[in-house]
C-alpha positions as CSV (number, residue, x, y, z in Angstrom):
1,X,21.8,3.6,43.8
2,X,19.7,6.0,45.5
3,X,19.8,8.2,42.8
4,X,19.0,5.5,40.4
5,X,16.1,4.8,41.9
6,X,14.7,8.3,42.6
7,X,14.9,8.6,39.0
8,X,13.1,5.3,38.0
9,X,10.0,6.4,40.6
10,X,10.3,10.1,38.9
11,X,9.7,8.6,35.4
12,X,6.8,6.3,36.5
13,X,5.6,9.1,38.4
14,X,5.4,11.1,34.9
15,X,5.0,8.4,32.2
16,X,1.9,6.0,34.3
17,X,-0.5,9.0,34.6
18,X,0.5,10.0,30.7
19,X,-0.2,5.8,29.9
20,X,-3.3,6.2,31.3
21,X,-4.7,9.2,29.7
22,X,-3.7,7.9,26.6
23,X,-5.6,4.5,26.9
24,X,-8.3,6.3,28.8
25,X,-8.9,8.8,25.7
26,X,-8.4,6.5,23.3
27,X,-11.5,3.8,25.2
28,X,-13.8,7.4,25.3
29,X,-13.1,8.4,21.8
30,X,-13.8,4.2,20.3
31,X,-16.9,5.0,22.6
32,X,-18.3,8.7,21.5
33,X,-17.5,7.8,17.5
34,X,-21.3,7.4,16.1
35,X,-22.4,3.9,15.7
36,X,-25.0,4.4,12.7
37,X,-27.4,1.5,14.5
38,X,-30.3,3.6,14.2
39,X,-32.3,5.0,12.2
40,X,-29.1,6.5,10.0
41,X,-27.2,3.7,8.9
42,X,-25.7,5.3,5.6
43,X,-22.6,6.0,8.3
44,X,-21.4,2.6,7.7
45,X,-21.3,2.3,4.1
46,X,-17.4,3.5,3.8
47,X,-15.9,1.1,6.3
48,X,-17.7,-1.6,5.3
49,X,-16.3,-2.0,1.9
50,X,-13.0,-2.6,3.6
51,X,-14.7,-5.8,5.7
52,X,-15.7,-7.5,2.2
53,X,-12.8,-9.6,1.3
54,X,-14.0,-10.9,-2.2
55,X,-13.0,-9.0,-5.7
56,X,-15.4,-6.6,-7.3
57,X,-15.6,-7.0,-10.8
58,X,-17.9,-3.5,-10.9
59,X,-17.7,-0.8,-8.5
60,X,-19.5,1.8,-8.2
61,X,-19.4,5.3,-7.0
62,X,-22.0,8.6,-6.5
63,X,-23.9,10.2,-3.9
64,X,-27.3,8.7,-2.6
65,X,-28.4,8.4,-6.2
66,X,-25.6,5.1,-6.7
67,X,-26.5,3.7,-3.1
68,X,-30.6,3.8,-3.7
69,X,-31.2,3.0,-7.0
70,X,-28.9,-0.5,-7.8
71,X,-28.8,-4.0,-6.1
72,X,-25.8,-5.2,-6.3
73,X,-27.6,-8.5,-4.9
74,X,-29.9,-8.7,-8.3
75,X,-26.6,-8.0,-10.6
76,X,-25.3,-11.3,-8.6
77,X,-28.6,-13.1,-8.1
78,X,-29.3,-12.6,-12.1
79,X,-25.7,-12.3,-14.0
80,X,-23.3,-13.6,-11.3
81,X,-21.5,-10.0,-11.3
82,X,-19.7,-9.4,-8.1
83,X,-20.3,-5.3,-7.2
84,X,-19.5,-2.8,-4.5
85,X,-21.3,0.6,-4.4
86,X,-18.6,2.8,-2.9
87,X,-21.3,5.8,-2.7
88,X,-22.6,7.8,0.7
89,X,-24.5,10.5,1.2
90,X,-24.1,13.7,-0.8
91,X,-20.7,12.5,-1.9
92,X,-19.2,15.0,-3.9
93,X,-17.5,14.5,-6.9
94,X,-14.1,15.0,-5.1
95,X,-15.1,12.5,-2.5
96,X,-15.6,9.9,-5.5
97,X,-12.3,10.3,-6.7
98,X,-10.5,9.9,-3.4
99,X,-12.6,7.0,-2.7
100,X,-12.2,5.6,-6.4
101,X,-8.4,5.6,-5.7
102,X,-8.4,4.5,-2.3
103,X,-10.0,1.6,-4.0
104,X,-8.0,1.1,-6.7
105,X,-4.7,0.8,-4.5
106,X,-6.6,-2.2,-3.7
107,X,-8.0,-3.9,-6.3
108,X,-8.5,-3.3,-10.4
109,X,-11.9,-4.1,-10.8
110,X,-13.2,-4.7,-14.3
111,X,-15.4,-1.6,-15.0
112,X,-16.2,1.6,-12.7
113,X,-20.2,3.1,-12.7
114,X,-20.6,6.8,-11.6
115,X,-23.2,8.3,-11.2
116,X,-23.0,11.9,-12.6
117,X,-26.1,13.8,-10.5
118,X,-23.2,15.2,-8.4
119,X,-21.7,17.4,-10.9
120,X,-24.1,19.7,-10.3
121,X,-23.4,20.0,-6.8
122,X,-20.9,23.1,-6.1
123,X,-20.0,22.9,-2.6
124,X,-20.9,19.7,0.6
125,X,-24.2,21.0,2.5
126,X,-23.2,19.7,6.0
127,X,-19.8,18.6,8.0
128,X,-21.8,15.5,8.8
129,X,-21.8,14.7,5.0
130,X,-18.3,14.6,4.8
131,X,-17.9,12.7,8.3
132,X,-19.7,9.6,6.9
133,X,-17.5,9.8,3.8
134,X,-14.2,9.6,5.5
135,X,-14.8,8.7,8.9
136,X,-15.0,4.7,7.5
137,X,-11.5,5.0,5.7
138,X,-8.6,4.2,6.7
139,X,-5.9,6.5,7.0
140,X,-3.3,7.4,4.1
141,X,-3.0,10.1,1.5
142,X,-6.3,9.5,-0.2
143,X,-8.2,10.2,3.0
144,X,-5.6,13.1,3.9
145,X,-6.2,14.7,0.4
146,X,-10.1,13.7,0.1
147,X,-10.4,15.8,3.4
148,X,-8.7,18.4,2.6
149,X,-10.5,19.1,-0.6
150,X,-13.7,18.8,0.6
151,X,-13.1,20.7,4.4
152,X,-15.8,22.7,5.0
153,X,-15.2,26.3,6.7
154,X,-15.4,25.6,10.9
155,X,-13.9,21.9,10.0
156,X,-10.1,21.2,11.2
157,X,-8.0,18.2,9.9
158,X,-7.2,17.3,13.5
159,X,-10.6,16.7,14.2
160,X,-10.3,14.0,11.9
161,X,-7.0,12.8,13.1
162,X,-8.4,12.8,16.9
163,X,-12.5,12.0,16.5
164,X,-13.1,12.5,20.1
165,X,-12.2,16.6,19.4
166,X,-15.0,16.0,17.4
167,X,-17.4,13.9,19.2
168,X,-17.1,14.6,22.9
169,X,-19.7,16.0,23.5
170,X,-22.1,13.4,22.6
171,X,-21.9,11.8,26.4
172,X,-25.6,12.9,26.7
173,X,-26.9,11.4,23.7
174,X,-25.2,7.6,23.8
175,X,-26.5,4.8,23.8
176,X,-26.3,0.7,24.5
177,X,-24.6,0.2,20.9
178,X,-22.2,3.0,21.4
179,X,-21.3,0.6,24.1
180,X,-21.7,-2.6,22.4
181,X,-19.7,-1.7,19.5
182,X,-17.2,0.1,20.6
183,X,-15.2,-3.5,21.3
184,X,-17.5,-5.5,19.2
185,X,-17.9,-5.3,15.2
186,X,-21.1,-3.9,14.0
187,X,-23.3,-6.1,12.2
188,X,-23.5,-5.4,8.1
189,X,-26.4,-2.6,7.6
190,X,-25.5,-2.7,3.7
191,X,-25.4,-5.3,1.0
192,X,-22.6,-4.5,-0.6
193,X,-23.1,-1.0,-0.7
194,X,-26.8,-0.7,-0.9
195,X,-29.5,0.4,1.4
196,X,-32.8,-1.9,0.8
197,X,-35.8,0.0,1.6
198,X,-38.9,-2.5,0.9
199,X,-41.3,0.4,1.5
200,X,-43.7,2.0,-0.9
201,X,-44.2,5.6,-1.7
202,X,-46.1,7.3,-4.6
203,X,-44.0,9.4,-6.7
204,X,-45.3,13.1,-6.0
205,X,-45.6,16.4,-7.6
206,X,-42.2,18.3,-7.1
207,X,-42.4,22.0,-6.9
208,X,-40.6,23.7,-10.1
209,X,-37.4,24.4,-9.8
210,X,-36.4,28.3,-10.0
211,X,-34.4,28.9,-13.4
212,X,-30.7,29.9,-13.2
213,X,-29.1,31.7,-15.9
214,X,-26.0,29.0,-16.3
215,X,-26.1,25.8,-15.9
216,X,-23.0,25.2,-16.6
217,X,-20.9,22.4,-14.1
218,X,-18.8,23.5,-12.1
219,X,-15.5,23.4,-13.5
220,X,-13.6,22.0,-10.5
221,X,-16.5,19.2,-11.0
222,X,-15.0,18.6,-14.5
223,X,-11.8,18.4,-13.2
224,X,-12.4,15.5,-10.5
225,X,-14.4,14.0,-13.9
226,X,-11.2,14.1,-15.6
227,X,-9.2,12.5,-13.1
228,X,-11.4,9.6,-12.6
229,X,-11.6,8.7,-16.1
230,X,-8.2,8.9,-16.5
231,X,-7.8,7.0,-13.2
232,X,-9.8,4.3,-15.3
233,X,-7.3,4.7,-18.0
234,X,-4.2,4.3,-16.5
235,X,-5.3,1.3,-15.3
236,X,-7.4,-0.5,-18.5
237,X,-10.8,-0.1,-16.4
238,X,-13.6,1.2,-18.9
239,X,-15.8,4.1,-17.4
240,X,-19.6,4.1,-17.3
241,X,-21.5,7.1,-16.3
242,X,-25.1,7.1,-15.1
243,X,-28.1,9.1,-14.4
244,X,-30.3,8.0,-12.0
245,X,-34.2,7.8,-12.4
246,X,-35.0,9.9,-9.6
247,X,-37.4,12.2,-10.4
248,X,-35.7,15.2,-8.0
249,X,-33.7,17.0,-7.7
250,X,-34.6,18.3,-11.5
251,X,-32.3,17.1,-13.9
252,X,-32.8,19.4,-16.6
253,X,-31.9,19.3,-20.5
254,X,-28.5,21.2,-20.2
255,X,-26.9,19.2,-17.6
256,X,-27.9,16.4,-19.9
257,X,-26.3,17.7,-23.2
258,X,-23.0,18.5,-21.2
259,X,-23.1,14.7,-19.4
260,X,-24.0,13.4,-23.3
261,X,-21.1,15.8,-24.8
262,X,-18.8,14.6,-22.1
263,X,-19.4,10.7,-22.9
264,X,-19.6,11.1,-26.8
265,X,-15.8,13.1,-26.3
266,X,-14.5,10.2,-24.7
267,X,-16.4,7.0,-26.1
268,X,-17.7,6.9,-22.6
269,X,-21.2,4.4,-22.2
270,X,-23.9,6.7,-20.8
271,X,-27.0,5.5,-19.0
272,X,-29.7,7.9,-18.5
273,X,-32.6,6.1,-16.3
274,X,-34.9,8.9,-16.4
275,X,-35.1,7.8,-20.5
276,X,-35.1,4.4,-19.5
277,X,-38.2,4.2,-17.6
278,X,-40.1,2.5,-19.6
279,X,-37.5,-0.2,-20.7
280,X,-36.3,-0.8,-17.4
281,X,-40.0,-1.1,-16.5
282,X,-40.0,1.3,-13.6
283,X,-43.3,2.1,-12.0
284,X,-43.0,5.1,-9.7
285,X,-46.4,4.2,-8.2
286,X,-44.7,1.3,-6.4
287,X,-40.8,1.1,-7.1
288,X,-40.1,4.4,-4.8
289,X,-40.5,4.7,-1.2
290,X,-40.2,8.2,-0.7
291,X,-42.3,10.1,-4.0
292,X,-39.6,9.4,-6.4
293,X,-36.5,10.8,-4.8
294,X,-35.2,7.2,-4.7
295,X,-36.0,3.7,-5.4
296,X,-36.9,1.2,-3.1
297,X,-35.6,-2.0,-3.7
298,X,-37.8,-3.1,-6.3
299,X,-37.5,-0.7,-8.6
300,X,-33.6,-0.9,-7.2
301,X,-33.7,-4.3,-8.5
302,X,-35.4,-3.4,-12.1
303,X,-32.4,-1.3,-12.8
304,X,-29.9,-3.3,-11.7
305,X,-31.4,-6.6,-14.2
306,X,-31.1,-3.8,-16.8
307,X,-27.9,-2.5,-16.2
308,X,-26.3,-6.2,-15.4
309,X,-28.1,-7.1,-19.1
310,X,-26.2,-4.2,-20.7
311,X,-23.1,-4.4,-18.8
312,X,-22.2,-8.5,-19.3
313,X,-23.6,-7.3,-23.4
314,X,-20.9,-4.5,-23.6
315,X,-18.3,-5.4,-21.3
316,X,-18.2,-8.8,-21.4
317,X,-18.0,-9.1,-17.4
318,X,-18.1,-12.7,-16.1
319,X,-20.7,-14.5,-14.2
320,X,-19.0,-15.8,-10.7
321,X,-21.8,-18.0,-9.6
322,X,-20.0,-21.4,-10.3
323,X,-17.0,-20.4,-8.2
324,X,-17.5,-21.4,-4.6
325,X,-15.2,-19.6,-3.1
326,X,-17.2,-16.3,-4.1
327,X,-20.1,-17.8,-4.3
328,X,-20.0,-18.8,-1.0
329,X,-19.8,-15.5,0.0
330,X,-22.5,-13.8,-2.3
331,X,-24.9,-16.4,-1.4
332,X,-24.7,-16.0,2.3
333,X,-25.3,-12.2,1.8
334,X,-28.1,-13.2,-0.6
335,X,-30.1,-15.0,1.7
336,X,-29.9,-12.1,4.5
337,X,-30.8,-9.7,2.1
338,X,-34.0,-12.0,0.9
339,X,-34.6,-12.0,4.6
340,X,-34.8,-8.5,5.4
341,X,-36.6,-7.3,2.3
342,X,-39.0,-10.0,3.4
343,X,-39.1,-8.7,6.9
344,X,-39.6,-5.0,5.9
345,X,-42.5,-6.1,3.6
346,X,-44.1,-8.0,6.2
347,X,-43.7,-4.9,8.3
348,X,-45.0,-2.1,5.7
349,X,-47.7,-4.1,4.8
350,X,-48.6,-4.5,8.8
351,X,-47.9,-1.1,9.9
352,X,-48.2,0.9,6.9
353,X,-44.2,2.2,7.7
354,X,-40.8,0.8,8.6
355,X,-40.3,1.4,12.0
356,X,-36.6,1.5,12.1
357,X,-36.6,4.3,9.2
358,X,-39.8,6.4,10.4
359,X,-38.5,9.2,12.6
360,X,-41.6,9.8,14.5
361,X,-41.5,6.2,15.5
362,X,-38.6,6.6,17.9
């Protein structure tokens, strides 16, 4: 008996302390993870694809270029097409395809839209990059592999399995949402996918970009090309690829003949916006707000009428505004994002700048 119950106060003695730790870690790490409250919200545009609930008939995947430059609210507000723009900062073309998949185990939507300025990219800039591509997603072997093809040099898988390796040492730099949300689910910073910027910005002159002697893709680039597309095969979905109209980084003729070889090779529809300006009606006097890197919303909104036009024209894709169960849904998100482009009109026009998004604000 004795025994018996040295060994029952010997095993609380060892497992209560280890219970603790545990549940004490895992409250500092649901704490320390970045929030994306501020002034960069583009950290929440993975996970929140996973808290929308309705079927995407279009999704749509890229770097900054496919986030900036469509509204998926227009292609509902005008065609009734419901969209999701699976797309985050620098996302390299490996990161679309792991994303693309993670997404299709999910859902067969009825056309994918990537946008191709990517291919030119060779390598991600910043761990931070990759962070808000896969921090969002939830675990299984499309977020193992996109990791591991994408790892930059210093990064280590564990980091990713255990964020607080990662993040303790923010403690200094918290604040009251780290708290907030921590228990609490954030509010949406996206509509579906997109970031609405309501401010204006000229479009500037770009310094020239130094010459290289290839311009040829990357061929690991082609590769990930190859696999979404057959992705989309495998499953019926037709492929669209895209060029955004922003004005820089240069997109110069031979990345365009190899995107226009690639398409014409495999009956692929190709959109090139920087031809389209004057059909989509782009003005980059007033449709940019940051000198014709990106659209604001209104010239977000002229490209998205276009595409939706083209899109219902060669893909037949139907109009969901006359079913209430989604359009319940669509036109809830509708009305909040009529309210904030409102509210960051009323804003720009008063201050000149949106305070949220102007660094030297804060």
């Amino acid at each position: 008996m004795c025994k018996n119950k040295n060994r029952r106060q010997l095993l609380i003695s060892i497992i209560l302390p280890a219970v603790i730790f545990v549940l004490a870690a895992a409250a500092a790490q649901r704490i320390l993870i970045p929030k994306y409250q501020g002034a960069v919200i583009e950290g929440n545009f993975t996970e929140e694809y996973y808290r929308d609930k309705t079927p995407h008939d279009l999704l749509i995947i890229g770097n900054c270029e496919s986030y900036e430059n469509i509204s998926p609210m227009e292609l509902w507000s005008e065609f009734g097409i419901t969209s999701f723009i699976r797309g985050n900062s620098n996302q390299l073309m490996s990161q679309s395809y792991y994303i693309l998949m993670d997404a299709l185990e999910r859902e067969t939507p009825k056309a994918v839209l990537l946008n191709v300025q990517a291919m030119e990219v060779a390598g991600q800039d910043t761990e931070e990059y990759n962070r808000m591509v896969f921090d969002g997603m939830p675990w299984g072997r499309n977020k193992w592999e996109g990791i591991s093809a994408s790892m930059m040099e210093g990064e280590h898988m564990v980091e990713y399995l255990f964020p607080i390796l990662r993040y303790h040492s923010r403690w200094s730099s918290l604040e009251k949402e780290d708290f907030i949300y921590s228990w609490k689910e954030k509010p949406l910073t996206s509509f579906q996918g997109y970031y609405l910027r309501a401010d204006i910005r000229p479009a500037a002159e770009f310094p020239r970009e130094r010459r290289r002697a290839d311009y040829t893709f990357p061929e690991e680039n082609y590769q990930y090309l190859d696999r979404i597309r057959e992705a989309c095969e495998d499953k019926g979905i037709p492929l669209i690829l895209m060029k955004a109209p922003s004005l820089y980084p240069e997109w110069p003729e031979p990345y365009e003949e190899q995107i226009e070889a690639y398409s014409q090779e495999h009956g692929l529809l190709y959109y090139n916006f920087l031809e389209l300006m004057e059909e989509t009606g782009l003005d980059m006097t007033r449709d940019t707000y940051d000198e014709g890197l990106h659209l604001n919303v209104y010239g977000a909104e002229k490209v998205a009428r276009y595409l939706g036009a083209a899109l219902q024209r060669e893909l037949e894709l139907p109009d969901h505004r006359q079913e209430p169960a989604i359009a319940s849904y669509y036109e809830e998100r509708l009305e909040a994002y009529e309210e904030e482009k409102a509210r960051q009109a009323e804003e720009f026009e008063k201050l000149g700048y949106i305070a949220k998004f102007n660094e030297e604000s804060e």
